[in-house]
C-alpha positions as CSV (number, residue, x, y, z in Angstrom):
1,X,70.0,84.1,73.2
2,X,68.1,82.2,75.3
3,X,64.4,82.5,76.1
4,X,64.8,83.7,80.0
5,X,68.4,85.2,79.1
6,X,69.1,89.0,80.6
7,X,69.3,90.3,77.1
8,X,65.9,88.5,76.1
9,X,64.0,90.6,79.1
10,X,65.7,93.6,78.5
11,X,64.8,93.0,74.9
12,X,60.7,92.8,76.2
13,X,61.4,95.9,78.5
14,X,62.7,98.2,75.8
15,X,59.4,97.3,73.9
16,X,57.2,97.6,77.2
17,X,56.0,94.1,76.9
18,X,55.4,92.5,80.2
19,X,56.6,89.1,81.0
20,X,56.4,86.6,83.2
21,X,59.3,84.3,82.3
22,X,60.3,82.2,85.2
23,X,64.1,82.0,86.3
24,X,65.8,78.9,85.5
25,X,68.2,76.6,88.3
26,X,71.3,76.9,86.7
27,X,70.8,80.6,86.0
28,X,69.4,81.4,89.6
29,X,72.9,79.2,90.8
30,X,75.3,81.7,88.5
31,X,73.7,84.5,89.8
32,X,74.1,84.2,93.4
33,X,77.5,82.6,92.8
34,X,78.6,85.7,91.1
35,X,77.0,87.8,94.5
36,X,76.1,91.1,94.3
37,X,77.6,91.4,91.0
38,X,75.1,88.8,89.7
39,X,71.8,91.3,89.8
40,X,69.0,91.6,91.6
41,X,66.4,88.1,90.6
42,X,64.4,89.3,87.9
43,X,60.2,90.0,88.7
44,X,58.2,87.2,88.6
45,X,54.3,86.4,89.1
46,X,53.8,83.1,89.8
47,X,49.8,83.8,89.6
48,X,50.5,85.5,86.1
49,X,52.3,82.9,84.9
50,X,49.8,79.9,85.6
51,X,46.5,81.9,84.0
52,X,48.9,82.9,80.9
53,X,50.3,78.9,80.5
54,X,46.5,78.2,81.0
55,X,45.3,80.2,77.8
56,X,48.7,78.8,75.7
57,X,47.6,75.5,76.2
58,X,43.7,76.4,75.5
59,X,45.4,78.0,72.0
60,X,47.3,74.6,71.5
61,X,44.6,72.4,71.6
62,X,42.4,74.4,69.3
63,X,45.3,74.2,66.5
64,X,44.3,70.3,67.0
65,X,41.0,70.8,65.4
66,X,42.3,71.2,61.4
67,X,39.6,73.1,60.0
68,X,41.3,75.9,62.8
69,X,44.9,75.4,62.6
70,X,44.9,75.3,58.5
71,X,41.5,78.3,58.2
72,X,39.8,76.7,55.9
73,X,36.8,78.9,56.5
74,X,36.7,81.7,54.0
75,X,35.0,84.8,56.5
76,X,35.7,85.6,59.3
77,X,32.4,85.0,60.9
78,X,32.5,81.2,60.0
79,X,35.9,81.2,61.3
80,X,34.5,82.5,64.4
81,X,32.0,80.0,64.2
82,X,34.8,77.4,64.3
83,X,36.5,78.4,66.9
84,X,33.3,78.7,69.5
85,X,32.5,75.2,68.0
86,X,35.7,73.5,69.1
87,X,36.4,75.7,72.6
88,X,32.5,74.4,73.2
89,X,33.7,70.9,71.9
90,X,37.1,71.0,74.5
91,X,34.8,72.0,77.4
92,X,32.5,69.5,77.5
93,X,35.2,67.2,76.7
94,X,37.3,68.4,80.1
95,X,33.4,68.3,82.4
């Protein structure tokens, strides 16, 4: 099952997640191609989408920073500590 696949969104729906996964060409193309017996195009927030790949890739760059990605701080309140310290650290590098 693919990750934009009919089952995989009725799969999020049936645990009330929402998602915002875009339609793919070849899938859009089988859909109309099968008319009105292809579905209605599935929901999708073009606005929700950019601010949520936004915070992914904020996420993915902070697993660059070791200390993070492996928690090598014991408490939780140095952890947190780590983290401000690198999102601080990939600010000022992107200003």
């Amino acid at each position: 099952m693919t990750y934009s696949s009919r089952g995989f969104r009725a799969y999020l729906r049936q645990l009330g997640i929402a998602h915002t996964i875009p339609e793919k060409t070849d899938q859009r193309r089988h859909r109309l191609r099968r008319g009105y017996h292809g579905g209605r195009p599935p929901g999708f927030d073009r606005e929700t989408y950019r601010r949520r790949n936004l915070i992914e890739r904020c996420f993915n760059r902070l697993k660059g920073f070791r200390g993070i990605a492996a928690r090598y701080e014991k408490t939780a309140t140095s952890y947190e500590a780590a983290v401000t310290l690198a999102s601080f650290l990939l600010w000022a590098r992107s200003v």
